[in-house]
GUPA-532586 format. One record per residue (C-alpha): x, y, z; residue number from 0. Coordinates in steps of 0.25 Angstrom, whole numbers, plus 2048, in hexadecimal, padded with zeros to 3 digits. Layout:
# residues N
X:Y:Z:NUM
...
//
This chain:
# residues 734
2D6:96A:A56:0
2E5:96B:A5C:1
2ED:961:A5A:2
2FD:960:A59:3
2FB:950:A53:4
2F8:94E:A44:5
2EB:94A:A40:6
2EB:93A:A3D:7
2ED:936:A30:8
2E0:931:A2E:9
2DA:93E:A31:10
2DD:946:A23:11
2D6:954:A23:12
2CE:956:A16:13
2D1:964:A0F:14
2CE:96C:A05:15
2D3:965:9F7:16
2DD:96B:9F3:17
2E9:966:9E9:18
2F4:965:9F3:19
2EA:95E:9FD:20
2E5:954:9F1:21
2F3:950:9ED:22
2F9:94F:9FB:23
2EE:948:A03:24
2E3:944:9F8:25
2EC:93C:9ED:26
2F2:933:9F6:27
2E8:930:9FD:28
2DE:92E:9F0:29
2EA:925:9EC:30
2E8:91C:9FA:31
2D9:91B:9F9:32
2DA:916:9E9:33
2E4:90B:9EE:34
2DA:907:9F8:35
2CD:909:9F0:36
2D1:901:9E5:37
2D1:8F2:9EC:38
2C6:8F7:9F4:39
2BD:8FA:9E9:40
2C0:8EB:9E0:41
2BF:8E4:9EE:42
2B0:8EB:9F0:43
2AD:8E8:9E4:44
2B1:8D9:9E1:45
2A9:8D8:9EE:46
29D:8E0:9EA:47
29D:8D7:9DC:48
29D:8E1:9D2:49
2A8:8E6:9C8:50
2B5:8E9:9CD:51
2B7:8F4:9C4:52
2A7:8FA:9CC:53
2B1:8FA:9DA:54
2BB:903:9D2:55
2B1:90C:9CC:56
2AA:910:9DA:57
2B7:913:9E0:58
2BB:91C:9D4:59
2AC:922:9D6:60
2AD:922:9E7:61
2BA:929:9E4:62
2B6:934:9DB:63
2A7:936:9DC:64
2A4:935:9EB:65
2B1:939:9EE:66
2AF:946:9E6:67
29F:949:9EB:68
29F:941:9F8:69
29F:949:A06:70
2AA:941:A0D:71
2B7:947:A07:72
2C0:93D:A0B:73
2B6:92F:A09:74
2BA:926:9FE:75
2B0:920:9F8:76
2AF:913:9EF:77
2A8:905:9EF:78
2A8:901:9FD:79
2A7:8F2:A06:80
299:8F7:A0C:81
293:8F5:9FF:82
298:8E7:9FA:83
28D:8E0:9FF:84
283:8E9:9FA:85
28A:8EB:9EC:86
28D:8DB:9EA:87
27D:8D8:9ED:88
279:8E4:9E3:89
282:8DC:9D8:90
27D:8CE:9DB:91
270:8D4:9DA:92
26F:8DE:9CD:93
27D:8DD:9C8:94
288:8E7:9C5:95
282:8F0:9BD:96
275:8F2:9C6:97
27D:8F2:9D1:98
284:8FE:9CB:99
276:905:9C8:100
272:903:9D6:101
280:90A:9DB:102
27C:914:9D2:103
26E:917:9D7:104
274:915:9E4:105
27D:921:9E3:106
272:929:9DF:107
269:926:9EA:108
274:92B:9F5:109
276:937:9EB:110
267:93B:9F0:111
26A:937:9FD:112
275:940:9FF:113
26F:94C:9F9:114
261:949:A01:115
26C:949:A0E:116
266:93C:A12:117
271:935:A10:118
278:937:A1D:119
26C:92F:A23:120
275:923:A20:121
27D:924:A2B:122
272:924:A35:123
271:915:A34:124
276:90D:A40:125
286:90C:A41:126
283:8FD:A45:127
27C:8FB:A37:128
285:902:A2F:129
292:8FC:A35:130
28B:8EC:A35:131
286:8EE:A26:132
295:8F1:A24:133
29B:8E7:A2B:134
28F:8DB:A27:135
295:8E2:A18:136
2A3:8DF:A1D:137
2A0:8D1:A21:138
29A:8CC:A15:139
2A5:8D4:A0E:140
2AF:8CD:A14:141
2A9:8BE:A11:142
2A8:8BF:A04:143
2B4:8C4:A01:144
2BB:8BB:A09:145
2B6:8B1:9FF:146
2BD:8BA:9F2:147
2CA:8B9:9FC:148
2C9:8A9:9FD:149
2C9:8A9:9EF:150
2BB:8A8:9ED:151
2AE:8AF:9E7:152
2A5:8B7:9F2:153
295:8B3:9F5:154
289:8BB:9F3:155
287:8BD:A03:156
28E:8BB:A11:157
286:8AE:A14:158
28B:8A7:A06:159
29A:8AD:A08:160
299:8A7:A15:161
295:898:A10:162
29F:898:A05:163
2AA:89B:A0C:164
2AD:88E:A11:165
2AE:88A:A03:166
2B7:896:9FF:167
2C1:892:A0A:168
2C2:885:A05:169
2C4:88A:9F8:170
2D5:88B:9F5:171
2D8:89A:9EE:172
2E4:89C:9F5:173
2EA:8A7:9ED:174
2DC:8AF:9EF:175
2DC:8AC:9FE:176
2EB:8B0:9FF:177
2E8:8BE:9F8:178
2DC:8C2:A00:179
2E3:8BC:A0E:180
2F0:8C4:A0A:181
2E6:8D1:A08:182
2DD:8CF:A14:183
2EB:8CE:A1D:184
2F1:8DC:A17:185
2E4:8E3:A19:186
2E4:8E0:A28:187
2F2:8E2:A2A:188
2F6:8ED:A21:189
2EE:8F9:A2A:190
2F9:8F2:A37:191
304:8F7:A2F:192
30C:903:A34:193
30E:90F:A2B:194
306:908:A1F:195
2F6:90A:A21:196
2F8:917:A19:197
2F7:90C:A0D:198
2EB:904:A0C:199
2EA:8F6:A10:200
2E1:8F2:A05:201
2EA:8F8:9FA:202
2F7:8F1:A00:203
2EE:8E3:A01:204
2EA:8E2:9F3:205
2F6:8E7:9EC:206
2FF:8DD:9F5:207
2F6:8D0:9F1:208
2F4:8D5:9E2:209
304:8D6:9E2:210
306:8C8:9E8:211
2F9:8C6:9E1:212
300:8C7:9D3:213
30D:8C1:9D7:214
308:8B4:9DC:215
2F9:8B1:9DA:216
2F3:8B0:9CC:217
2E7:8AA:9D0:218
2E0:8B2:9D9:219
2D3:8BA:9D2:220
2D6:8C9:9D1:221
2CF:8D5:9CE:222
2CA:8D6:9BF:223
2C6:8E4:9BB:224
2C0:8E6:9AC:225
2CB:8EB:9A1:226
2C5:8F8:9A1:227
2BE:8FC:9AA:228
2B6:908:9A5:229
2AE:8FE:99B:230
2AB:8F3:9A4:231
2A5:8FE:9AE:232
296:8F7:9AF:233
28B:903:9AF:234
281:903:9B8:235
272:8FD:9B6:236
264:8FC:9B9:237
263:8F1:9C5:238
259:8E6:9C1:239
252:8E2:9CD:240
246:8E7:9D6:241
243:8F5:9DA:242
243:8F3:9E7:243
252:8E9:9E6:244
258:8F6:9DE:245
254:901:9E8:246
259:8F8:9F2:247
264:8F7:9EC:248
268:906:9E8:249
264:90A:9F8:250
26D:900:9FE:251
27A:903:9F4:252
274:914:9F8:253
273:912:A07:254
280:908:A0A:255
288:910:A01:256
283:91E:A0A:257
285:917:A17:258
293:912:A14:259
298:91F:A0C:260
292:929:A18:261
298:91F:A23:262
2A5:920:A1D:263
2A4:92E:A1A:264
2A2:931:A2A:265
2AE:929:A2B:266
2B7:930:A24:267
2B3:93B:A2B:268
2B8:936:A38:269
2C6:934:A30:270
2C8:941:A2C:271
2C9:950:A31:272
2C1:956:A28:273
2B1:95B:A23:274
2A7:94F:A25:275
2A1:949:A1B:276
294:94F:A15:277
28D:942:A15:278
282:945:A0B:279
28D:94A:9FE:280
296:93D:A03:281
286:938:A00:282
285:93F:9F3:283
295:93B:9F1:284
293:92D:9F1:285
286:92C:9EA:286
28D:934:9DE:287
297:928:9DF:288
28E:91D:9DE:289
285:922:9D3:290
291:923:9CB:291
297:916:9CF:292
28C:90F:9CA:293
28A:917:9BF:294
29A:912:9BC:295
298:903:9C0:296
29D:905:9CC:297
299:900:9DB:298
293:909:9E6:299
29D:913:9ED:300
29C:917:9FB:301
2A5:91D:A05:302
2B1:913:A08:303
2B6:915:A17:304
2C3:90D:A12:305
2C6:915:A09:306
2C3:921:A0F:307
2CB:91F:A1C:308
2D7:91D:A12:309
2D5:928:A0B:310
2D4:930:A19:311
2E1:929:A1D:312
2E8:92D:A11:313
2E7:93B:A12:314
2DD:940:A09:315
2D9:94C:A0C:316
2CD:94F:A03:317
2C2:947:9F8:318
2CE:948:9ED:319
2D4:93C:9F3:320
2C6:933:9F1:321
2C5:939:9E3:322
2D4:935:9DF:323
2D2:928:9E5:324
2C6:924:9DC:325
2CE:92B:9D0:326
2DB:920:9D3:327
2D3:916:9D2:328
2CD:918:9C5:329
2D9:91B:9BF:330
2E0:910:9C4:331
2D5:907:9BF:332
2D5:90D:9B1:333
2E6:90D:9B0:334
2E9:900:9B9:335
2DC:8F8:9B9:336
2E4:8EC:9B7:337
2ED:8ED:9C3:338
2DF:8EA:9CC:339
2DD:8DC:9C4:340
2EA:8D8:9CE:341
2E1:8DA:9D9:342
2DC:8CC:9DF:343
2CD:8CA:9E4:344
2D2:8C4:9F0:345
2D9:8D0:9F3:346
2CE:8D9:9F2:347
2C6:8D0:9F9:348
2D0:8D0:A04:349
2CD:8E0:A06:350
2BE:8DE:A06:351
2BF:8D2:A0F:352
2C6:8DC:A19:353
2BC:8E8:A18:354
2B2:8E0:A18:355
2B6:8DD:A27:356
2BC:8EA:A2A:357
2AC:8ED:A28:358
2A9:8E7:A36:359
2B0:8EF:A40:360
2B3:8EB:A4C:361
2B1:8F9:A50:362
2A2:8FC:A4C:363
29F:8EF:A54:364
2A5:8F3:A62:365
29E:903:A5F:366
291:8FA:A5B:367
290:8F2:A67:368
294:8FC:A6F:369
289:904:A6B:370
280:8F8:A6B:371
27D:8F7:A5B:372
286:8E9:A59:373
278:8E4:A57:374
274:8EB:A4C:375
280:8EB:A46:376
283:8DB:A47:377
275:8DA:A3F:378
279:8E3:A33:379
287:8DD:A32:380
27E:8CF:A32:381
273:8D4:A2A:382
27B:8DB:A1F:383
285:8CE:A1E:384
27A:8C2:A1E:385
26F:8CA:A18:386
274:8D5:A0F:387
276:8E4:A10:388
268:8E9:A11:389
263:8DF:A17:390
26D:8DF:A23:391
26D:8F0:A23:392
25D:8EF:A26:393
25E:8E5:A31:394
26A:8ED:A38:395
261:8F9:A36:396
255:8F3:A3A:397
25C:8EE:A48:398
262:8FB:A4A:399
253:904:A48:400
24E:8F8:A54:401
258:8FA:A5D:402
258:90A:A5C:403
249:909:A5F:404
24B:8FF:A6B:405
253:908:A70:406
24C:915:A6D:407
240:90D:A73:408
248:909:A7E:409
248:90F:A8E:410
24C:90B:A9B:411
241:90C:AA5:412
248:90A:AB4:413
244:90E:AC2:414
24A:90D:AD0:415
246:910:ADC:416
24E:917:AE7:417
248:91D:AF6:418
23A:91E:AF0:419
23F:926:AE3:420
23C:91E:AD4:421
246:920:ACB:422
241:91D:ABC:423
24B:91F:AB2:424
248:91F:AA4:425
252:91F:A9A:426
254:91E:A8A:427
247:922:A7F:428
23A:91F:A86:429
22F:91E:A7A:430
222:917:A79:431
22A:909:A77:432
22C:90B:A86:433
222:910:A8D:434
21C:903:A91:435
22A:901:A9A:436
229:90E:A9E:437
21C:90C:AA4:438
21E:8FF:AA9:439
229:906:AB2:440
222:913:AB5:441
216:909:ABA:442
220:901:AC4:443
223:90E:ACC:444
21B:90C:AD8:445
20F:918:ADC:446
211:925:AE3:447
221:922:AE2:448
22C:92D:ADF:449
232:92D:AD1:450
23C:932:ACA:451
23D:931:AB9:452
24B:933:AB4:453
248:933:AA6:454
253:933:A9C:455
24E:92F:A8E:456
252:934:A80:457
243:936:A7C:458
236:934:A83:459
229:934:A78:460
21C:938:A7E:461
217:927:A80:462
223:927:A8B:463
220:934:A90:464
211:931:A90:465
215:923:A9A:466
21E:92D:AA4:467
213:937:AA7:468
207:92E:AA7:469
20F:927:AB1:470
214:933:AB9:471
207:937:ABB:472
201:92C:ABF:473
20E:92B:ACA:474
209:93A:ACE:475
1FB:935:AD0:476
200:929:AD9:477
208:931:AE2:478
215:92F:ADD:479
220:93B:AD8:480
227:93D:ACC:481
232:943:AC9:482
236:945:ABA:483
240:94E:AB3:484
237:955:AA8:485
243:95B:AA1:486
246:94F:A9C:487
23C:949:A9A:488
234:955:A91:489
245:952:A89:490
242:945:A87:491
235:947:A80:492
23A:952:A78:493
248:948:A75:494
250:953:A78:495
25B:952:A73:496
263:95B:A7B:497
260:955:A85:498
267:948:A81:499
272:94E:A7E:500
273:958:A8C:501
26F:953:A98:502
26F:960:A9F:503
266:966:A94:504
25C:969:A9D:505
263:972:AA4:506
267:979:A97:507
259:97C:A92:508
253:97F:A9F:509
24D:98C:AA5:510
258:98F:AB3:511
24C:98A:ABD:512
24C:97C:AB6:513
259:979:AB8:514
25B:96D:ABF:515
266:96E:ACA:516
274:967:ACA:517
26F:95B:AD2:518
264:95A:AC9:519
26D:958:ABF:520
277:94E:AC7:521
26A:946:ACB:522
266:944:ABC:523
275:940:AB7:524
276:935:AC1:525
269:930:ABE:526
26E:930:AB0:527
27D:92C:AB1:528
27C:91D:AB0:529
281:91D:AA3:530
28D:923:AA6:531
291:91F:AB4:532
298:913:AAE:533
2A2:91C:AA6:534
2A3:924:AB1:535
2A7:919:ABB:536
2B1:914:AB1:537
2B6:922:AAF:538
2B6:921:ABE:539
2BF:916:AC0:540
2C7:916:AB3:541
2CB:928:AB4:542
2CA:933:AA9:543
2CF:930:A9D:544
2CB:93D:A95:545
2D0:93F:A84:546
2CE:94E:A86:547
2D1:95B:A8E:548
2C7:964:A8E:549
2CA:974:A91:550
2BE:97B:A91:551
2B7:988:A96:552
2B0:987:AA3:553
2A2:98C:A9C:554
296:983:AA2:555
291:984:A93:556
29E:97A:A8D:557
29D:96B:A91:558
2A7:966:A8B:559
2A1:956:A8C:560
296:95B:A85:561
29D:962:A79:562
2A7:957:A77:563
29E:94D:A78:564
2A6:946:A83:565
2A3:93F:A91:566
2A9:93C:A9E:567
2B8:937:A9C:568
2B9:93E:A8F:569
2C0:94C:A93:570
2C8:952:A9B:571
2C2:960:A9E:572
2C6:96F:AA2:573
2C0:97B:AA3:574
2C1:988:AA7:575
2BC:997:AA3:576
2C1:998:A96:577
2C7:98A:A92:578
2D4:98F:A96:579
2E2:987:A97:580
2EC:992:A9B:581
2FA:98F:A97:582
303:986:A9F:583
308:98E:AAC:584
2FB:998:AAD:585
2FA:992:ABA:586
2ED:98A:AB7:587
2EF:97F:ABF:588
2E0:97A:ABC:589
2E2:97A:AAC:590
2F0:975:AAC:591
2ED:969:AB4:592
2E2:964:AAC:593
2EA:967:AA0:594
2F5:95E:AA6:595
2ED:953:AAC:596
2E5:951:A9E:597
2F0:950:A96:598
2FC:949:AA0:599
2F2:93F:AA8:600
2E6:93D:A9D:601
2EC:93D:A91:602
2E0:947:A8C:603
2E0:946:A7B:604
2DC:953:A7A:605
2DA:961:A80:606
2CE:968:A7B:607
2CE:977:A7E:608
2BF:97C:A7D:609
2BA:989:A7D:610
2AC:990:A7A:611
2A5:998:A74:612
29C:9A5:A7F:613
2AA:9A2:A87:614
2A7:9AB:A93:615
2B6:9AA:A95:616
2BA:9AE:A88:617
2AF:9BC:A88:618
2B6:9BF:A98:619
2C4:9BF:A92:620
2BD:9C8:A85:621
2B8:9D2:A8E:622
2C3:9D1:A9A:623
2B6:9D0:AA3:624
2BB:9C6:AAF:625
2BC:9CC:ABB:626
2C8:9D2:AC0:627
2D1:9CB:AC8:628
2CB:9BD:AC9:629
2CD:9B0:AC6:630
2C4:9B0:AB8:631
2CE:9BD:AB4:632
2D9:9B3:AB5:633
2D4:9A9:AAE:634
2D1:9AF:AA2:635
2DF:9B6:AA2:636
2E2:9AB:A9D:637
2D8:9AF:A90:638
2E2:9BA:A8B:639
2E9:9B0:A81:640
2DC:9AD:A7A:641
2D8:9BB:A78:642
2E7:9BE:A72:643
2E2:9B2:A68:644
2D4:9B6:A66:645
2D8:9C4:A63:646
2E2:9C0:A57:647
2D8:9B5:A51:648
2CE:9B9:A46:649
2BF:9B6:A46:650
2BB:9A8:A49:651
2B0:9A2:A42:652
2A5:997:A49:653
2A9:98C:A3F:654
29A:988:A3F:655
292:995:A3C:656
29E:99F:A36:657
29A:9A7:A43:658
2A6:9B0:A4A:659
2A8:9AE:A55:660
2A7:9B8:A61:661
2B3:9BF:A67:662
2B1:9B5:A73:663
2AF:9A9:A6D:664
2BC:9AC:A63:665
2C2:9AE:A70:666
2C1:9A1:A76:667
2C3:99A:A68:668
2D0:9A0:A6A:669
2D1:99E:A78:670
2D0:98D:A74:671
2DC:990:A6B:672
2E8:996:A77:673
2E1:98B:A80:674
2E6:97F:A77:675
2F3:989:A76:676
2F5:989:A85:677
2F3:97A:A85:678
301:978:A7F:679
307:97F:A89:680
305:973:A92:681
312:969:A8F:682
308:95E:A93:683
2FE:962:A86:684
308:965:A7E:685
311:959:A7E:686
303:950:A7C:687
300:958:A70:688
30F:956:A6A:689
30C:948:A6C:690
300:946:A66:691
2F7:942:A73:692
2F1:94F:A73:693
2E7:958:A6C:694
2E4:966:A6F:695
2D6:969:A69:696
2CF:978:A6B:697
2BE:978:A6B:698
2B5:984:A6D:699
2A5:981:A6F:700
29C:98B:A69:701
292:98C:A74:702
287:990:A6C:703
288:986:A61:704
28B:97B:A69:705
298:977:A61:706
2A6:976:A63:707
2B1:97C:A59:708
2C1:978:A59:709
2CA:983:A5A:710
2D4:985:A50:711
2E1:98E:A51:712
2DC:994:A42:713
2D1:999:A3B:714
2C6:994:A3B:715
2CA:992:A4A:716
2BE:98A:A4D:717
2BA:97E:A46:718
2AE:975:A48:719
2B0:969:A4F:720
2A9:95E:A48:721
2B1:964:A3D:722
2BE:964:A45:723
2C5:958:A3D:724
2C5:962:A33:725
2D2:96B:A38:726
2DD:962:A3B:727
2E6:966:A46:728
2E2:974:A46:729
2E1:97B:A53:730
2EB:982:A5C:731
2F8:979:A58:732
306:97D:A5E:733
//
């Protein structure tokens, strides 16, 4: 990718791990995360109701197991919010020590779910589940640590939280109230700062009210750790309690702990440029780091987005900096122990009051509703604050499975009439759930009339396709007509999926006498185009606002909206024979005009040059083949720079199958390259690129595998592009 604008600075690049790359990004950003870890960790675990010391020891073990073995390089792992609910429970229930066991047996159970590489079936559950078990966890979170900020002693549940507060505000702890207020108020305006977010909030908010803390306020409660704390580690135990209660207990820590390490680990990902996490070793990772935290007393570990995105921000640049992180904090607990005993409750109960609410985000609730799953995820969120964590996940679940079959089940059955033509659309997945409909409105046609079926469905099984035929032969049989496109209907009881995906496929696959003809084709798109004609009314009335300019070959095999994945509105495209942009004054008015337009009138974001892979173009200027004389001759004139670059560049490799490639495909890999060049020689590119508004960005789709590749200006020269992230600023610079 070509850009003249650094990356931002929350896109570090991991890299190999050397020591110059350790010391100059890794230390300090292991040094940020351990400042931020170590409230975190007393806050979780006063809320949670175990030892405070059991907080310190799964951040030490988050840092250095999972950090070494885990699959996410740059996730931080430790004892996290999305647990404290669950963790608090398995206390009241079996106690510290049993509770550790369960951690323990936890670990080992996403251990073989890692290695049986089932464990990225996690996050196949429903975004609206996952994101209301959160937020009902933030919720009840921040309740009852609002209590521990009033000066008071948290409840057992959300319910009792509720019904005591009352009384807790009546109660006078001024001091307490003071220290959390004065931590709530520095959280929230901290991050509005200017030039200071590098350091975190929480760190600045605990150090400040434990300073004023210690100055003026001598009778707040405060954190109490054991004297030493190597001997007060509490080992792990054998829970005393039903079966069934202790399986239950070591799936849920398993399975909460997986869901909220793998989310965070995809994440992380979208922060970074760099390799994707292998989710079943971040798997094995954090199973490794639970068994060995409740081996040591500690609480369960999972991926901690907080932490995580800090450690991004900071500028680590590979899993050394959640290593170190992990070894700070034990050494700072060994050697200075007793600088933590400053800290007051109230304070850490401020954080946890804060991230407790920064786990409902406004965000997931617009995305949510817009996509129509507000529902289901209002019922976790109730469900796991009223009812528990189990109990709410199952009832979100449940809601979500009903409504996935109503609408699987579900199809629009309508018919019109117009000069003695019916019309019956059917639309949606048509099953045996629907058939009664179906045949309701089959039956209401009236005899020996003329009908059409447009039938546009993502699977027909054989009850539905059973009601249609019975039906249209007894239509036949009556007198009436009936005209029905067989393509589609043999693709939707075979689910095809290509077909899903390509609306035209049927033109693709079929012999050159079954083709159907262009009207055909513009007959069956505005039969279908309801859906879109609002957007294209309003990109009607509103004009084109485009984010890209597309320069691509005039090959019919490319289409650009389909690689991209884009739609209408969304680029801005040229194309020619060759993806060519000839240098500024070659007298291509055509080119040129484009080129200024896009830039100067639509403020484009970027210009992507695409070539190809069996370029016709490209095997012409090879072979020197275009007739003499004409207007193609011309054209590929303009050729002769790429083949001066192609010559002096060595062999490129396909990035995905080590293949060379051919001397035509090297050429227009090449080709790409003095395009993006000739860009620059337009003032209008190159004074947005010097000022950040623009990007220049060179693809080449290989045909055959259906994939497209970003060009580089150096070895490897062709990069994947779901892997694109992991070459910053690479391709074709000034």
């Amino acid at each position: 990718m070509s850009t003249s604008h650094p990356p931002p600075a929350s896109s570090s690049v991991p890299e190999r791990s050397t020591w110059r790359s350790v010391l100059h990004h890794d230390v300090p950003a292991s040094l940020v995360v351990f400042l931020i870890a170590i409230p975190l960790s007393l806050g979780i675990a006063a809320a949670s109701g175990a030892p405070l010391i059991a907080g310190l020891v799964a951040a030490v073990v988050g840092g250095v197991v999972a950090g070494a073995l885990g699959g996410s390089p740059l996730q931080v792992s430790g004892p996290a919010a999305g647990l404290t609910v669950v963790v608090a429970g398995l206390v009241g229930q079996f106690g510290w020590a049993a509770t550790a066991g369960i951690t323990c047996a936890a670990g080992l159970l996403q251990i073989l779910l890692g290695v049986t590489r089932v464990g990225r079936l996690a996050l196949s559950l429903s975004p609206a589940v996952v994101h209301g078990m959160l937020a009902g966890i933030g919720v009840t979170i921040a309740v009852q640590q609002l209590h521990v900020v009033l000066g008071g002693k948290a409840q057992s549940s959300l319910i009792a939280n509720l019904g005591a507060l009352p009384a807790q505000l009546v109660a006078h702890h001024p001091h307490s109230v003071l220290v959390g207020v004065l931590t709530v108020a520095i959280l929230l305006t901290w991050p509005r700062l200017p030039k200071v977010k590098m350091v975190p909030a929480p760190l600045v908010a605990v150090v400040a009210v434990t300073a004023l803390a210690a100055a003026f306020l001598t009778d707040v409660t405060r954190v109490d750790l054991p004297e030493q704390p190597l001997k007060e580690l509490v080992l792990p135990a054998v829970p005393d309690g039903a079966p069934i209660e202790i399986i239950t207990a070591v799936l849920t820590v398993a399975l909460v702990a997986s869901v909220e390490s793998l989310l965070s680990a995809v994440a992380v990902d979208k922060l970074h440029r760099g390799k994707r996490s292998n989710l079943d070793r971040e798997l094995i990772g954090q199973g490794a780091a639970n068994a060995v935290s409740g081996a040591l007393g500690g609480m369960p570990v999972t991926g901690v987005i907080v932490r995580s995105s800090t450690n991004v921000a900071a500028g680590a640049r590979s899993r050394a900096s959640a290593i170190l992180h992990g070894i700070w904090i034990a050494a700072f607990v060994l050697a200075a122990g007793a600088m933590l005993e400053l800290i007051p409750m109230a304070a850490l109960a401020g954080v946890l009051l804060v991230t407790g609410l920064r786990l409902v985000q406004l965000a997931h609730i617009r995305t949510l509703r817009k996509h129509d799953e507000l529902l289901v995820y209002v019922v976790t969120a109730a469900g796991v604050a009223v009812l528990g964590l189990a109990d709410g996940v199952l009832i979100g679940l449940a809601l979500a499975i009903v409504r996935v079959l109503y609408r699987l089940a579900r199809a629009t059955v309508t018919t019109t009439e117009e000069d003695g033509l019916w019309t019956i659309r059917i639309r949606g997945t048509l099953v045996f759930l629907g058939v009664a409909s179906l045949v309701r409105t089959l039956r209401s046609i009236p005899e020996a009339a003329r009908v059409r079926v447009d039938l546009d469905v993502h699977h027909l099984d054989h009850a539905a396709y059973e009601a249609i035929e019975d039906w249209r032969r007894g239509h036949l049989a009556r007198g009436g007509s009936v005209e029905l496109n067989r393509v589609a209907f043999r693709a939707a009881m075979r689910s095809d999926p290509a077909r899903r995906l390509l609306p035209w496929h049927p033109q693709v696959v079929a012999e050159p006498d079954q083709r159907v003809s262009m009207l055909d084709g513009i007959r069956e798109f505005e039969a279908s185009a309801d859906p879109i004609r609002p957007m294209l009314a309003k990109l009607a009335a509103d004009g084109q606002r485009p984010a890209q300019l597309f320069i691509t070959c005039a090959d019919s095999r490319i289409v650009p909206n389909l690689i991209t994945t884009t739609g209408p509105g969304d680029q801005f495209c040229v194309r020619n024979v060759g993806n060519l942009v000839p240098p500024k004054g070659s007298n291509s008015s055509s080119v040129d005009a484009a080129i200024e337009y896009a830039v100067d009138v639509l403020g484009v974001k970027s210009i992507v040059v695409c070539g190809h892979s069996h370029c016709g173009a490209a095997a012409a200027a090879l072979e020197a083949n275009a007739p003499a004389g004409t207007g193609l001759q011309n054209w590929l004139r303009h050729l002769e720079p790429s083949l001066r670059r192609a010559v002096g560049l060595p062999d490129i490799v396909d990035p995905a199958t080590g293949v060379k490639l051919s001397p035509a495909d090297k050429l227009s890999v090449a080709n790409v390259g003095v395009q993006l060049a000739n860009l620059r020689s337009f003032a209008c590119v190159r004074e947005a690129e010097d000022e950040g508004r623009l990007e220049l960005i060179g693809l080449w789709f290989d045909l055959r595998a259906a994939a497209a590749r970003l060009v580089l200006d150096r070895e490897p020269y062709l990069v994947r592009a779901d892997e694109e992230l992991a070459t910053a600023g690479s391709s074709f610079k000034r």
